[in-house]
C-alpha positions in Angstrom: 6.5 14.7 -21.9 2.9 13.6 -20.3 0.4 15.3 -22.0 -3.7 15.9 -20.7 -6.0 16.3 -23.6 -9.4 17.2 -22.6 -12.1 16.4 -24.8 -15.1 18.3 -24.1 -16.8 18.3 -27.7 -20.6 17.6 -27.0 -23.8 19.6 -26.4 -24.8 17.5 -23.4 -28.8 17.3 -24.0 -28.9 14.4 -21.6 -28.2 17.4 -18.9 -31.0 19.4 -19.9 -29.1 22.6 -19.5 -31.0 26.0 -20.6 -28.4 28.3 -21.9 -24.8 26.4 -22.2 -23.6 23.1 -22.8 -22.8 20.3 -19.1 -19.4 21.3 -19.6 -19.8 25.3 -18.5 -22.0 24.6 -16.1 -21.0 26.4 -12.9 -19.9 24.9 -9.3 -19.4 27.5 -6.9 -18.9 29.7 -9.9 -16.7 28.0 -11.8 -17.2 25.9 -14.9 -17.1 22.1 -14.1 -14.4 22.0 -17.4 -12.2 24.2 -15.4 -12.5 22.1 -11.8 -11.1 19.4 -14.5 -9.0 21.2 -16.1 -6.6 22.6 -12.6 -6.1 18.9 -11.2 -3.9 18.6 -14.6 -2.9 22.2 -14.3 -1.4 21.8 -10.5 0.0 18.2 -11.2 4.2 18.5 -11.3 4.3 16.0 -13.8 1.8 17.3 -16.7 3.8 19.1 -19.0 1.2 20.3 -21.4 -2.5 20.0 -21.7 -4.9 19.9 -25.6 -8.3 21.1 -25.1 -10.9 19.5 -27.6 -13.9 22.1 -27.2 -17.3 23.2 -29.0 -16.0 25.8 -31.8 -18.4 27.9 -30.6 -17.3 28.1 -27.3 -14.0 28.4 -28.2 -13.5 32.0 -27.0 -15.1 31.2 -23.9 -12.8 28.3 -23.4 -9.9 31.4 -23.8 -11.2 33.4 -21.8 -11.6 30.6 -19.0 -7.9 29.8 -19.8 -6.7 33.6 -18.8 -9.3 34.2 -15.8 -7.7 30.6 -14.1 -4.0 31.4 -15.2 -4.4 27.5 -17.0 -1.2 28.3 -18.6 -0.7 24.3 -19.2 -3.1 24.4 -21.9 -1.1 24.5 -25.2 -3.9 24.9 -27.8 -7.8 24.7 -27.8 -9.6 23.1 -30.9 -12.4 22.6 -32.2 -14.2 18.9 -30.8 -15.4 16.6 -33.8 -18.6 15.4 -35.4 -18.4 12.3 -32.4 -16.3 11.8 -29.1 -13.9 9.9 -31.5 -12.9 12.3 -33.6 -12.9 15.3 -30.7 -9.6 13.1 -29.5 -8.2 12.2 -32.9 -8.5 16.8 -33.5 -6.6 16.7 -29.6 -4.2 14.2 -30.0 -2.9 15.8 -33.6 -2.7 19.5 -32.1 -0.6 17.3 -29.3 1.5 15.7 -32.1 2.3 18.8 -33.7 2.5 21.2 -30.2 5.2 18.7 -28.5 5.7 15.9 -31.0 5.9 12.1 -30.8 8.4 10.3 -29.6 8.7 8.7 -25.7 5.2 10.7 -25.3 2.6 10.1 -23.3 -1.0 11.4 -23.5 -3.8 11.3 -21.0 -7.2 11.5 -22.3 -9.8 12.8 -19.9 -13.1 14.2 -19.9 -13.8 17.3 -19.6 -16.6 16.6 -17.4 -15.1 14.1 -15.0 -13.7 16.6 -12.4 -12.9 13.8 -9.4 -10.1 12.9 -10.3 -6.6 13.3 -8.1 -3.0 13.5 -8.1 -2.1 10.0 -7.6 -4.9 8.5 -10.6 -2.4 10.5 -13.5 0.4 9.7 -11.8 -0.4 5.7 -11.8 -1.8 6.4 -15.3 1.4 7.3 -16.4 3.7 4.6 -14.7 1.0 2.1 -16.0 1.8 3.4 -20.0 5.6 3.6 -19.0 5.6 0.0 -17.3 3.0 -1.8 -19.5 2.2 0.9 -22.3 -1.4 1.6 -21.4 -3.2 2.4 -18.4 -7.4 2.5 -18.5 -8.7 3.8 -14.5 -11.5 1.5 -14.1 -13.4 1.3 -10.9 -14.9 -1.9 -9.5 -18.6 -2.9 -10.4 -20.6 -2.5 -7.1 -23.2 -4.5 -8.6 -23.4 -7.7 -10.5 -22.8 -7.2 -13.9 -24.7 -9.0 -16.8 -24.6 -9.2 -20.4 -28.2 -9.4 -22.8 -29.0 -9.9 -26.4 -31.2 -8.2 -28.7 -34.3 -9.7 -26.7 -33.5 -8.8 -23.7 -32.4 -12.1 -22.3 -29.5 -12.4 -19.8 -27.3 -14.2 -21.8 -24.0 -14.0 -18.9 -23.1 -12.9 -15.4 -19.8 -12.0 -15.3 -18.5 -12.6 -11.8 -17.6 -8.7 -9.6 -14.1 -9.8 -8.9 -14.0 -9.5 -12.5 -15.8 -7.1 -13.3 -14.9 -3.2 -13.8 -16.2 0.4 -15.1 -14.5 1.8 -17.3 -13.3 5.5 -17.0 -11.1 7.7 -17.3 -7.5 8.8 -17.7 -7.1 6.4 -20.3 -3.8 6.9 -21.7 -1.5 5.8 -24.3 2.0 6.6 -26.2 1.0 9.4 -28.0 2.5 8.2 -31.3 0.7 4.4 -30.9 -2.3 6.2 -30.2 -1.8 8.4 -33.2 -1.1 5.6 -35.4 -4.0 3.3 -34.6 -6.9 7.0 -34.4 -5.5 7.5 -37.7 -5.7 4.0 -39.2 -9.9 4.2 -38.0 -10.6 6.9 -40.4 -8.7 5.6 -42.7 -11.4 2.3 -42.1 -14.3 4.7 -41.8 -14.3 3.9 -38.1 -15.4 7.4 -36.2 -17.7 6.2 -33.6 -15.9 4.1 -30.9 -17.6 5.0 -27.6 -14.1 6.2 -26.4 -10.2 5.1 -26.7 -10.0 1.9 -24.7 -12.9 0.7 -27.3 -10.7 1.6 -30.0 -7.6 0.1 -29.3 -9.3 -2.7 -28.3 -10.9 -3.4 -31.8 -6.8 -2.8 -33.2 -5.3 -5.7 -31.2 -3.6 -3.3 -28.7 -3.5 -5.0 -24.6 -5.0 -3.0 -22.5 -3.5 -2.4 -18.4 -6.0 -1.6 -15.9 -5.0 1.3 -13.3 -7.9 1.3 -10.5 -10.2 4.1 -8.9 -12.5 5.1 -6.7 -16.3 4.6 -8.0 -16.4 8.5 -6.9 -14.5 9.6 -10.4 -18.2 10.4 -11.7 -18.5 11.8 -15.5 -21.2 14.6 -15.2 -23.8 13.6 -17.4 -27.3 14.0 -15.8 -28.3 16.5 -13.5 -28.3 13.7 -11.3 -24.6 13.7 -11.8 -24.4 17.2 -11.4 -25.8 17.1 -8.1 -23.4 14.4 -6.6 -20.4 16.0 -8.2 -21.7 19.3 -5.9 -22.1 16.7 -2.8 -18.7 15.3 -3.1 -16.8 18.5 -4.1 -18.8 19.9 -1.2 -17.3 17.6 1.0 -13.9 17.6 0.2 -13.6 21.1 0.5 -15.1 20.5 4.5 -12.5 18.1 4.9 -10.1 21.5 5.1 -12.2 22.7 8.5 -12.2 19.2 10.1 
């Protein structure tokens, strides 16, 4: 089975949002978490979606689930105290929902609606073929790297050079293991799950995108994600 889980855990307060967190903010009237949600709902070869959500907009997240018919979505739970631990609670509601063996989850923001049909689908020949698949997109800038001073201390060449974002997806039960292991080790707070199976020894296999597969952060973000959808949905009248 291939298996989305959505992690949509935090408040946001870099969006500056005044009554609901950057995930439920609305884009032609429909939460940005739900425009996220349907491209793994509509996709033939998702067989079951795990939504990681703020406990208090757990109902909401319900209701959400009945008004879009996302009948995908297997179980809604409660996110975690970091971004870590909102996809450890999603990948164990996964485990236990549809098991471990031959696997395969997809972990995806909840607010990184630009993605497509062929991104999951090379996501999950890249775990089958190689057993991991990050989507990355190419730096459009030079990239450097600085100390604690502030000093350049490398320029990484921009052949070499990539963004990390997001499918980024694993067997389910090596995925398991190695979350598991972390809080074992007291190890909560890796910035997301290429980070951590990184620090575990595990190879990771890039699967490339578009710089366009945005995660809506800043109202900045919010407003190109409006631009873009926008204009896709023009492309239908062309």
């Amino acid at each position: 089975m291939n298996i989305a889980i959505i992690f949509a855990g935090g408040a946001g307060k870099r969006m500056h949002a005044k009554d609901r967190p950057k995930q439920f903010l609305l884009v032609h009237g429909k939460p940005i978490i739900v425009h996220t949600i349907e491209v793994f709902q509509y996709h033939e070869e998702i067989d079951g979606i795990v939504v990681a959500c703020l406990e208090d907009w757990i109902p909401y997240m319900e209701e959400m689930k009945y008004r879009y018919r996302l009948d995908k979505i297997g179980r809604i739970v409660p996110g975690g105290a970091t971004g870590q631990l909102s996809i450890y609670n999603g990948v164990k509601a996964a485990a236990e929902l549809y098991g471990t063996e031959d696997n395969i989850v997809l972990i995806h923001d909840g607010v990184r609606p630009l993605i497509d049909e062929e991104i999951i689908h090379e996501n999950i020949m890249g775990v089958k073929q190689y057993g991991s698949a990050v989507t990355c997109a190419r730096a459009q800038e030079t990239f450097v790297m600085i100390d604690d001073q502030g000093e350049i201390t490398e320029v990484e060449e921009r052949k070499y050079s990539r963004l990390a974002k997001a499918p980024e997806s694993f067997w389910l039960k090596e995925l398991l293991t190695v979350e598991e292991q972390a809080v074992r080790d007291g190890r909560t707070e890796m910035i997301d799950s290429c980070t951590l199976m990184r620090a575990y020894g595990k190879k990771m296999h890039v699967v490339e995108c578009s710089y366009e597969n945005i995660k809506v952060t800043t109202p900045n973000d919010f407003y190109t994600f409006r631009a873009l959808y926008d204009a896709k949905e023009n492309q239908q009248l062309m």
